[in-house]
N, C-alpha and C positions, 0 to 999 in steps of 0.2 A: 556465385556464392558457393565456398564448400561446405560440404556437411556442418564441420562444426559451428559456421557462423550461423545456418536456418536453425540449430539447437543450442540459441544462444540468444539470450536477453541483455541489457544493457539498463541499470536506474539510477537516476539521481536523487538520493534524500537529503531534502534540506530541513534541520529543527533547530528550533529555538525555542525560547523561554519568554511567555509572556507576565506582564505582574496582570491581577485581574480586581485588585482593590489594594491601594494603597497602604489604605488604615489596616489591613488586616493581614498583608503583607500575603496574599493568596497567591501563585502563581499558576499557570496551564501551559504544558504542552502545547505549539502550535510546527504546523510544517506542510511541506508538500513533496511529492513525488512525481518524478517525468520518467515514464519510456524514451528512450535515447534516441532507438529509431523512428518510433513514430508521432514522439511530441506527445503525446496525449499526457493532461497532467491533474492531477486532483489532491487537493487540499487535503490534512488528516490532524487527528488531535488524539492517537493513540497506536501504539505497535501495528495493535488488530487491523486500523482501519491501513496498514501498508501491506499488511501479509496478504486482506483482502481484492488489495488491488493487483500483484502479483500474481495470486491465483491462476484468474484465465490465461496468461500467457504461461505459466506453468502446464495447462493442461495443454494448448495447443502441442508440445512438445514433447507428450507422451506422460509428464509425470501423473501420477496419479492418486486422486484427492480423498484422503479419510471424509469419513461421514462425519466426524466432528468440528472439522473445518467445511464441509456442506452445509452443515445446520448454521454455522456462525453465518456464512454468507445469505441463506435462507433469510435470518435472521436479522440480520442489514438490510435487507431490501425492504424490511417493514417500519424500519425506524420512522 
């Protein structure tokens, strides 16, 4: 592997639009995201919940993380 492929990530975002009442013609957000290389895939229902799944393979790679996106992820883990 050369350098730039170990400082390189790969995602797949799928969304769509679900209705969530009929009569009231509500709609929500739905989707999921995969790592390319390693499969790993989780469900989301909002931007936030994709940035935070990017995060850590962001930090493996040296980028490095405002405190205000620490506290969201903080944050998520108490949901």
């Amino acid at each position: 592997m050369d350098s730039f492929e170990g400082h390189t990530h790969s995602f797949v975002i799928r969304i769509w639009r679900e209705k969530l009442s009929a009569r009231d013609n509500q709609i929500a957000w739905r989707g999921h995201i995969t790592h390319v290389p390693g499969g790993e895939r989780r469900y989301v229902q909002s931007l936030n919940d994709i940035a935070l799944f990017i995060l850590p393979y962001l930090e493996r790679i040296g980028f490095r993380i405002t405190i205000g996106w620490q506290m969201r992820r903080w944050l998520n883990r108490w949901k």
